[in-house]
C-alpha positions as YAML, in Angstrom:
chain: A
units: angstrom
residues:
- id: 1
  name: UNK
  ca: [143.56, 54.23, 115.49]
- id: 2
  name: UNK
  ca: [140.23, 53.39, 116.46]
- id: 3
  name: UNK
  ca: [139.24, 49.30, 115.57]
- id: 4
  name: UNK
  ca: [136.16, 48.11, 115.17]
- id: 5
  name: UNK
  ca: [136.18, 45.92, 117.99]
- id: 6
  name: UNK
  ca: [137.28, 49.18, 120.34]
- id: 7
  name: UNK
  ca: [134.18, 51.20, 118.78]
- id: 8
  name: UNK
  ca: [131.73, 48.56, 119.37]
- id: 9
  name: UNK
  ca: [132.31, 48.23, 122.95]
- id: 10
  name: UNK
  ca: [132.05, 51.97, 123.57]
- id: 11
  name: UNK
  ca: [129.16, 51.49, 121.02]
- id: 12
  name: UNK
  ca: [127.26, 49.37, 123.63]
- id: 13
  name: UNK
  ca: [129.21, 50.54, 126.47]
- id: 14
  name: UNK
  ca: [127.66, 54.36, 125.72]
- id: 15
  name: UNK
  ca: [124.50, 52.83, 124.68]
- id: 16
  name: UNK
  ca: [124.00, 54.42, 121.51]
- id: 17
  name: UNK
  ca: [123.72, 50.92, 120.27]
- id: 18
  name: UNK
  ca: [122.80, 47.66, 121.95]
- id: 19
  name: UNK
  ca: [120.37, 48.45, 124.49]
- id: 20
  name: UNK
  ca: [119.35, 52.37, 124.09]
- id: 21
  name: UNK
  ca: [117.22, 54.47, 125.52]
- id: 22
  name: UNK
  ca: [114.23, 54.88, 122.95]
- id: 23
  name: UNK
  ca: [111.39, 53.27, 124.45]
- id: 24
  name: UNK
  ca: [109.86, 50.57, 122.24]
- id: 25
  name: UNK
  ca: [106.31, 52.12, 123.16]
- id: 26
  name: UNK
  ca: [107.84, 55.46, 121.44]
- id: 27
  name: UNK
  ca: [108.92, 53.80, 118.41]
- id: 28
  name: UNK
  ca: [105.72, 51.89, 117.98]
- id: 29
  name: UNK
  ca: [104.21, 54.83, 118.40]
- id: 30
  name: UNK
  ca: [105.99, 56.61, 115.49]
- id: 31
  name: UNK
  ca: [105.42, 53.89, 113.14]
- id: 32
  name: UNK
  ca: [102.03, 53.82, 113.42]
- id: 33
  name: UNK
  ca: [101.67, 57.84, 112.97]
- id: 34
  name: UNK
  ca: [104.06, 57.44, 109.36]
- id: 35
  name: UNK
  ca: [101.51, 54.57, 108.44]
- id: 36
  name: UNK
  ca: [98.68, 57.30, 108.50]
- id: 37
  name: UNK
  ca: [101.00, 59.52, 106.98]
- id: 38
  name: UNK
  ca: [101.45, 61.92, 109.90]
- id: 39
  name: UNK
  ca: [103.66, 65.03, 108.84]
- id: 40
  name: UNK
  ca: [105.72, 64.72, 111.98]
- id: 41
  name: UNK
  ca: [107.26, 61.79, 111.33]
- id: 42
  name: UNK
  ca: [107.83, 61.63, 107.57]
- id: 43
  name: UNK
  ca: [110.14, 64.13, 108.08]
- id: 44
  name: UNK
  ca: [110.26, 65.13, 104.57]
- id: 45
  name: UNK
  ca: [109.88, 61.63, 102.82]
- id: 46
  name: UNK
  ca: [106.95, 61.28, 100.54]
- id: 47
  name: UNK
  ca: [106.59, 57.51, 100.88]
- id: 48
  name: UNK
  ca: [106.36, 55.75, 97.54]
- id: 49
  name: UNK
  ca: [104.15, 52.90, 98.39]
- id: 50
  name: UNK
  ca: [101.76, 52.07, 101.57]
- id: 51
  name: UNK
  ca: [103.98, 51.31, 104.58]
- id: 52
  name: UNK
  ca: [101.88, 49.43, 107.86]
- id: 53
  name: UNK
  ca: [103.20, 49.60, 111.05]
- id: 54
  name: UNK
  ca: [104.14, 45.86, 110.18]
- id: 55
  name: UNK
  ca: [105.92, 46.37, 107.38]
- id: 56
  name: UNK
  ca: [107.91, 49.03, 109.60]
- id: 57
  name: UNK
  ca: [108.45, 46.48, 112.35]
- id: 58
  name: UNK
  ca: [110.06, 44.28, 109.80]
- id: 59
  name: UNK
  ca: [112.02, 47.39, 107.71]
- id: 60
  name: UNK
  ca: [113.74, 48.61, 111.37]
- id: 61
  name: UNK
  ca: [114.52, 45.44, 112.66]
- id: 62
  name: UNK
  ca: [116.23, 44.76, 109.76]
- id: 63
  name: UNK
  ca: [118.30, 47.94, 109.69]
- id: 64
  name: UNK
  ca: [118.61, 48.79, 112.90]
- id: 65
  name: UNK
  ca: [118.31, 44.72, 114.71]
- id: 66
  name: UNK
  ca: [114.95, 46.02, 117.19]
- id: 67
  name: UNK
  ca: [112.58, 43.52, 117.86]
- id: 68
  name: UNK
  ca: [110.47, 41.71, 114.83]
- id: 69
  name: UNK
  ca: [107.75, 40.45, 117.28]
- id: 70
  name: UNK
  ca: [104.80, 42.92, 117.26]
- id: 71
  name: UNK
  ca: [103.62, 41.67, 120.54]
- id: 72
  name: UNK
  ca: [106.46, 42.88, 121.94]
- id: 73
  name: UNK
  ca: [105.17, 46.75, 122.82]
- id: 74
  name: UNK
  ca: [106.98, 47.84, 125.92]
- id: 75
  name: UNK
  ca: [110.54, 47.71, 127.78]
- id: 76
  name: UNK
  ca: [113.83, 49.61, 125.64]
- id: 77
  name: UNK
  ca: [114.59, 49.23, 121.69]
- id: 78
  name: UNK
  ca: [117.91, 47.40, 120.69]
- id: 79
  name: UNK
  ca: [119.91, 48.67, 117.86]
- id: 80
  name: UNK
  ca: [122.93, 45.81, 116.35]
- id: 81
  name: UNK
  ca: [126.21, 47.36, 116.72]
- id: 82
  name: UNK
  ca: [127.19, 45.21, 113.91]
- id: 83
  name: UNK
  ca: [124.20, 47.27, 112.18]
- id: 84
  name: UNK
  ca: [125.50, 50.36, 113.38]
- id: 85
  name: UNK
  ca: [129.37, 49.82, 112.11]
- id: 86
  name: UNK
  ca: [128.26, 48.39, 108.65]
- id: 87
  name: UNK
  ca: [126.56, 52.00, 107.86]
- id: 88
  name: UNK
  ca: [129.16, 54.17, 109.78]
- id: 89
  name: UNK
  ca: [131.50, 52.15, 106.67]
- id: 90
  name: UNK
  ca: [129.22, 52.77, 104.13]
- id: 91
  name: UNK
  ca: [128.71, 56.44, 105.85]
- id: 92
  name: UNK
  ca: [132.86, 56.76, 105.73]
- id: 93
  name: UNK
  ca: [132.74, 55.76, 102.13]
- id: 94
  name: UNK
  ca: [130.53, 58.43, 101.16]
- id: 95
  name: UNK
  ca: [132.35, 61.07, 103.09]
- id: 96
  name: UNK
  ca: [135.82, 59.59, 101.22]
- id: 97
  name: UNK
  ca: [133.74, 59.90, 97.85]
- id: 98
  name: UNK
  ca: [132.87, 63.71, 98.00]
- id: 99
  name: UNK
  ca: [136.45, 64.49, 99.24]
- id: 100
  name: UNK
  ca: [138.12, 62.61, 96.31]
- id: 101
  name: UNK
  ca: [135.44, 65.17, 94.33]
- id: 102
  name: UNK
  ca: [135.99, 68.31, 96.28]
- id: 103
  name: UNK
  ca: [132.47, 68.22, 95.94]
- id: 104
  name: UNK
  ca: [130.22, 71.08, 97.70]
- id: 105
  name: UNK
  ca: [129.00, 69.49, 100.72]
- id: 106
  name: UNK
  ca: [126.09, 70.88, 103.19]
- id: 107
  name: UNK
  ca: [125.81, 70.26, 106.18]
- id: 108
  name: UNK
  ca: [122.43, 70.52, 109.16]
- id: 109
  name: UNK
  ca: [121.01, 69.39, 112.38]
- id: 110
  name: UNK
  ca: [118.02, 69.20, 114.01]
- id: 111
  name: UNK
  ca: [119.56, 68.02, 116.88]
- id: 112
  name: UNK
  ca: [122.53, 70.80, 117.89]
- id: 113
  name: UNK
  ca: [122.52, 70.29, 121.45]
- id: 114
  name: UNK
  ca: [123.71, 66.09, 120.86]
- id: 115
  name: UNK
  ca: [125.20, 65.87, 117.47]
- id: 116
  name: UNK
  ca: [126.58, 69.72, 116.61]
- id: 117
  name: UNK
  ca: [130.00, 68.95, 117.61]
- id: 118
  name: UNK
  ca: [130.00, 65.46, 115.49]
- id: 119
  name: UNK
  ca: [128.96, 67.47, 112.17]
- id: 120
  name: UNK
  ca: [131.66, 70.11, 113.02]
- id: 121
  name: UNK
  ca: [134.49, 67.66, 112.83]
- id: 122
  name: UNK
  ca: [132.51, 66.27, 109.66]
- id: 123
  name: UNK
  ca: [132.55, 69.76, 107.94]
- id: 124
  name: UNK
  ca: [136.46, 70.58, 109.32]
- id: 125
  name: UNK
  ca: [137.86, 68.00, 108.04]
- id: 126
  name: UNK
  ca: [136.06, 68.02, 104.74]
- id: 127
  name: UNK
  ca: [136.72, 71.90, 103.94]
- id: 128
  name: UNK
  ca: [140.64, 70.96, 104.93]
- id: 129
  name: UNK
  ca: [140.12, 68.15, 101.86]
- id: 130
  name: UNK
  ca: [139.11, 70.79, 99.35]
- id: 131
  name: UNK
  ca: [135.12, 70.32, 99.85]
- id: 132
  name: UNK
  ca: [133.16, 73.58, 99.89]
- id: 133
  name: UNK
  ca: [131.14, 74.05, 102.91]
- id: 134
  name: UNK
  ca: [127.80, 75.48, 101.52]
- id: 135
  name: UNK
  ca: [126.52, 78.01, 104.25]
- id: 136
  name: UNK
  ca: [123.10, 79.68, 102.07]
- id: 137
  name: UNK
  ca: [120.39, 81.17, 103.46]
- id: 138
  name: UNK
  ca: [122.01, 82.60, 106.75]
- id: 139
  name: UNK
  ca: [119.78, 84.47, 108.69]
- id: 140
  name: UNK
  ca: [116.33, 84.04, 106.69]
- id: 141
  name: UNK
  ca: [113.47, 83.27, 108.41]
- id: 142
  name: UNK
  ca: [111.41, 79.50, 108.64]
- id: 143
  name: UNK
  ca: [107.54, 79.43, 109.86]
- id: 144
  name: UNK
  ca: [107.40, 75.89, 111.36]
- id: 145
  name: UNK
  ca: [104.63, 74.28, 112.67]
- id: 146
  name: UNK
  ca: [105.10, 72.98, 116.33]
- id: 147
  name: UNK
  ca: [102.94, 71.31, 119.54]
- id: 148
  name: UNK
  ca: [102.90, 74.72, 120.38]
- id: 149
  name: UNK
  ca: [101.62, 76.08, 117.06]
- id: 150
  name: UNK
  ca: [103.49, 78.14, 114.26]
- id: 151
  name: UNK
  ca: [106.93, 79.31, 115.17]
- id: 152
  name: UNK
  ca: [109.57, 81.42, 113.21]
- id: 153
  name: UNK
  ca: [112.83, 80.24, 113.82]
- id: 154
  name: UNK
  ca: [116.34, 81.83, 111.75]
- id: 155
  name: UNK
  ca: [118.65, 79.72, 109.62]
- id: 156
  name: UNK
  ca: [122.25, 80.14, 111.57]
- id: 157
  name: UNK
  ca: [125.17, 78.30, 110.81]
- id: 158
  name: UNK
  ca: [127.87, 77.49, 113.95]
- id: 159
  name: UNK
  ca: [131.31, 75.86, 112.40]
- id: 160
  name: UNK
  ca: [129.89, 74.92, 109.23]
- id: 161
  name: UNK
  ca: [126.93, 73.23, 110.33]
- id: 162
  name: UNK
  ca: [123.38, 74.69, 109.46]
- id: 163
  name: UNK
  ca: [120.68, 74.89, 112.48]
- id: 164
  name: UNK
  ca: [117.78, 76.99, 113.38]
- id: 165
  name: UNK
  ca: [117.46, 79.21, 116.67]
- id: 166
  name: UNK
  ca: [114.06, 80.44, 118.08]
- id: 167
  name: UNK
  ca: [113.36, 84.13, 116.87]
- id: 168
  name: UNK
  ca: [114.08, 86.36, 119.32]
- id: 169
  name: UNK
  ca: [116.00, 84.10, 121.57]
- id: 170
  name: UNK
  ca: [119.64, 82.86, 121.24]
- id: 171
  name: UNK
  ca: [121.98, 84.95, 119.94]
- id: 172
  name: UNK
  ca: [123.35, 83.64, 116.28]
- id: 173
  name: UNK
  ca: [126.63, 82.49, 116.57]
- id: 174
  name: UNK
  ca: [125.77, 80.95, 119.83]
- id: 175
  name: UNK
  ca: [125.11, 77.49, 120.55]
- id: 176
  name: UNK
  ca: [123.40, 75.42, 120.81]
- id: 177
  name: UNK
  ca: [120.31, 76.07, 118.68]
- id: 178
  name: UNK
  ca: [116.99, 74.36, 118.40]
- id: 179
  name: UNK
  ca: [115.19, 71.09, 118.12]
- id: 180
  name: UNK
  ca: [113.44, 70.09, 115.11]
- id: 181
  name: UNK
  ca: [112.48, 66.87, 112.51]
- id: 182
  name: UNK
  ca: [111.05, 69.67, 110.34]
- id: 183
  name: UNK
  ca: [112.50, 69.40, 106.63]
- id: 184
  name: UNK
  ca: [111.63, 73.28, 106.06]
- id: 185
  name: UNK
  ca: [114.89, 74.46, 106.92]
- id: 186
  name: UNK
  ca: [116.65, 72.46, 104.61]
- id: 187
  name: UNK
  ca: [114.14, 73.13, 101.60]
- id: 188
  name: UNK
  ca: [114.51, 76.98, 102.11]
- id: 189
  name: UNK
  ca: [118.43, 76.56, 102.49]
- id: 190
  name: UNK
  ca: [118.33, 74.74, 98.92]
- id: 191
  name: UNK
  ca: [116.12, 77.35, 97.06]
- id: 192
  name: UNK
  ca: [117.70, 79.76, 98.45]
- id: 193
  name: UNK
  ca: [120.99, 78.17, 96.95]
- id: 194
  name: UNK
  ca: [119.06, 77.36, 93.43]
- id: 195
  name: UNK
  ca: [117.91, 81.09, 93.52]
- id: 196
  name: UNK
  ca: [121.21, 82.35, 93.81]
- id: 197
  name: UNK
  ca: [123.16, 80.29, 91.49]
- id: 198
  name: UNK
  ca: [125.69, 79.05, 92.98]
- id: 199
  name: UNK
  ca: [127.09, 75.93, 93.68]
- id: 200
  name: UNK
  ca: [124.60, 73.48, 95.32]
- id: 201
  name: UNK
  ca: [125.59, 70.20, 97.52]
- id: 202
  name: UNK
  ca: [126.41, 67.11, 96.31]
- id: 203
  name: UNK
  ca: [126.48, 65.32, 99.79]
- id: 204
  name: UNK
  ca: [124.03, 66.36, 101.92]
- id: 205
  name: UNK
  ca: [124.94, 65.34, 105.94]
- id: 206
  name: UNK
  ca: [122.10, 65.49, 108.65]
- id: 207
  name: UNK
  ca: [119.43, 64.22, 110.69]
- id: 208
  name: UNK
  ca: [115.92, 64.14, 111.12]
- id: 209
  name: UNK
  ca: [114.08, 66.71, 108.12]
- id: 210
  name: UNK
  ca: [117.65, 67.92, 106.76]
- id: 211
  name: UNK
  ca: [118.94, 64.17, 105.57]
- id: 212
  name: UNK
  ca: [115.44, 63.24, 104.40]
- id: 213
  name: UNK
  ca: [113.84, 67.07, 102.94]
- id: 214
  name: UNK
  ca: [117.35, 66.56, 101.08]
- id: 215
  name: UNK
  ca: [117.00, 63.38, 99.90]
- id: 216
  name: UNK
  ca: [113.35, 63.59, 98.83]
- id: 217
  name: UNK
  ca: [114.73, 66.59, 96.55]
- id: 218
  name: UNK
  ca: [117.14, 64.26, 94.83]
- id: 219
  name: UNK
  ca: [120.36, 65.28, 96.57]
- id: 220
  name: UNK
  ca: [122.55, 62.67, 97.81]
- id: 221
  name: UNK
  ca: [121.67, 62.29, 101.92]
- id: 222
  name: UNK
  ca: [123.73, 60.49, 104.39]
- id: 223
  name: UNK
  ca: [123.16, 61.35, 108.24]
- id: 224
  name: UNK
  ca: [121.82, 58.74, 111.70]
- id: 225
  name: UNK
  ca: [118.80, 57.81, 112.76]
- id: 226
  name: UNK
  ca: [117.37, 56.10, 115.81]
- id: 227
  name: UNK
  ca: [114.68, 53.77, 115.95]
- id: 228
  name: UNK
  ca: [111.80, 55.67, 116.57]
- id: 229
  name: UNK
  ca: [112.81, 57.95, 113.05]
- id: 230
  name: UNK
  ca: [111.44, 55.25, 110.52]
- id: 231
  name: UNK
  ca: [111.32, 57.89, 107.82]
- id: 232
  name: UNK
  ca: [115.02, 58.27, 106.64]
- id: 233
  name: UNK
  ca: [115.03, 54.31, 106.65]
- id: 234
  name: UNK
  ca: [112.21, 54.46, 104.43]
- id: 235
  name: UNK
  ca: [113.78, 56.44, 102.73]
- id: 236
  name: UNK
  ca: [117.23, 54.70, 102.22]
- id: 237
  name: UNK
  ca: [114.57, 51.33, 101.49]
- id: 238
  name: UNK
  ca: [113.33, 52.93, 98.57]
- id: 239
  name: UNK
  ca: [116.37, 55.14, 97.10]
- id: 240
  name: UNK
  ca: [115.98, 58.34, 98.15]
- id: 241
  name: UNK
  ca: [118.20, 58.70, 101.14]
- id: 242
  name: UNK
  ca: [122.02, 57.11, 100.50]
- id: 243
  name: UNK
  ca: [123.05, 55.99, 104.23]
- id: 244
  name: UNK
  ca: [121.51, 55.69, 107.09]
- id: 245
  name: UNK
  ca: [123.16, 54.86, 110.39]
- id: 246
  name: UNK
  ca: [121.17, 53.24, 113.45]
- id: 247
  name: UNK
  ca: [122.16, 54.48, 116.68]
- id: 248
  name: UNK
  ca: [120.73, 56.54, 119.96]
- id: 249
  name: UNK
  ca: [120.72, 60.42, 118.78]
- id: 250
  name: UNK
  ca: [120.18, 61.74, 122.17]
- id: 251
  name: UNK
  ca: [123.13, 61.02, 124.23]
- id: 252
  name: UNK
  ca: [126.09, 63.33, 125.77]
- id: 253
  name: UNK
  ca: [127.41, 65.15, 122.53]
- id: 254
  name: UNK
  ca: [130.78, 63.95, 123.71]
- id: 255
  name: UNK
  ca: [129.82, 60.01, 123.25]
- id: 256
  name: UNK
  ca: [129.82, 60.71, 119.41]
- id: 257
  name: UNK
  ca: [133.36, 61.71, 119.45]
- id: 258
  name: UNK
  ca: [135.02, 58.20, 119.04]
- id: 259
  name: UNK
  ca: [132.58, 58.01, 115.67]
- id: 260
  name: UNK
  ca: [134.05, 61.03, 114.40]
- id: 261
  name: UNK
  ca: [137.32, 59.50, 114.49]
- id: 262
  name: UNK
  ca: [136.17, 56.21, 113.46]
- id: 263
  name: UNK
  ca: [134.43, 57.82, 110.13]
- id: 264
  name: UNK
  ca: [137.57, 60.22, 109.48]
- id: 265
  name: UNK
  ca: [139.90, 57.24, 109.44]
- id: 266
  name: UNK
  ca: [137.78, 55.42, 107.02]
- id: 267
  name: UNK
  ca: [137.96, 57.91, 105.00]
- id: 268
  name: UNK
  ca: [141.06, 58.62, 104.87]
- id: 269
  name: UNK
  ca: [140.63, 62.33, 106.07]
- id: 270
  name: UNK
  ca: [142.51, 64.60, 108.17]
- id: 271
  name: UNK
  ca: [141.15, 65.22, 111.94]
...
């Protein structure tokens, strides 16, 4: 069994907490594009109040443990471990919750080629618990706006786990998929749900635009964050996303293994 003391030192020791990589000129830079309400980085999150890049500074060093001095505008963000392990506990207790349900769980990432494999395990181990794995909306089509202008990308689903692939270019079924922080997929996957009548989540489980489109809609949203994504801790500040955890998103996909097994055991689920 994993303790906590072994997952914090690989925590640190694989730097998705402690010192990461996120620059702290990148996540300055995203805070003050959500205080002018850029699209890019709300991610989904209709902000209920006025948030300044100072009252950002003080929300993510609180969740996450980065630095509270605004003066301080170059060099590497620091996430707490201790941070980090609180909300993979609260994370495990939600994950416990919906299997005690057999509640309908969805799954999505906007980050398949780091944190596919880490969902998968999620979404195994829940469906062998009794939770449905919602897959809607395979195959329909998304217009999202990119750097590059609008793109069309397809809904595709790869063990459980909903993603979007380039038109035209992977193959569905193959991995790893495509990069976004756009909540549209997640918004089409739900109507498309609604529209059909079946079941819809009760635990949503993502990143970027899937935890916070979700939780902006009213569904329950869990899923990490790193510290230049100040929207789903926004969101979790003012009750519309449940758990967020603070760590580096873009390492190897196989440094995320030991949280799988960490989060499983908490919960009391098979692996």
């Amino acid at each position: 069994m994993l303790t906590p003391e072994a997952l914090r030192a690989h925590l640190v020791g694989a730097r998705l907490a402690g010192t990461v990589a996120t620059s702290r000129e990148e996540s300055l830079r995203s805070y003050r594009l959500f205080a002018a309400r850029d699209p890019r980085v709300l991610l989904g999150i209709d902000p209920e109040r006025p948030w300044r890049q100072r009252d950002l500074i003080d929300l993510m060093a609180d969740r996450c443990g980065v630095s509270v001095d605004s003066r301080r505008t170059s060099g590497q963000d620091v996430i707490d471990p201790e941070r980090t392990l609180s909300a993979l506990d609260a994370f495990a207790e939600r994950l416990a919750g919906a299997a005690r349900r057999r509640a309908p769980v969805l799954l999505g990432t906007g980050h398949p080629h780091r944190l596919l494999g880490f969902y998968a395990a999620l979404a195994d181990a829940l469906s062998a618990a009794g939770c449905e794995v919602l897959t809607p909306a395979q195959g329909r089509c998304v217009d999202i706006t990119t750097r590059f202008g609008l793109r069309t990308y397809n809904l595709d689903y790869v063990r459980g786990v909903a993603l979007v692939r380039a038109s035209g270019g992977e193959r569905p079924g193959c991995e790893p998929g495509a990069h976004t922080h756009s909540p549209l997929p997640v918004r089409t996957v739900l109507a498309v749900a609604a529209e059909a009548g079946g079941p819809l989540p009760e635990l949503v489980i993502g990143d970027h635009g899937w935890v916070c489109g979700a939780g902006q809609l009213g569904f329950e949203a869990i899923g990490p964050a790193d510290t230049d994504d100040p929207a789903p801790f926004v969101g979790q500040a003012e009750g519309s996303v449940s758990v967020v955890v603070p760590l580096d998103d873009g390492v190897r996909s196989d440094y995320y293994l030991p949280l799988t097994r960490y989060v499983l055991n908490r919960a009391c689920l098979s692996q």
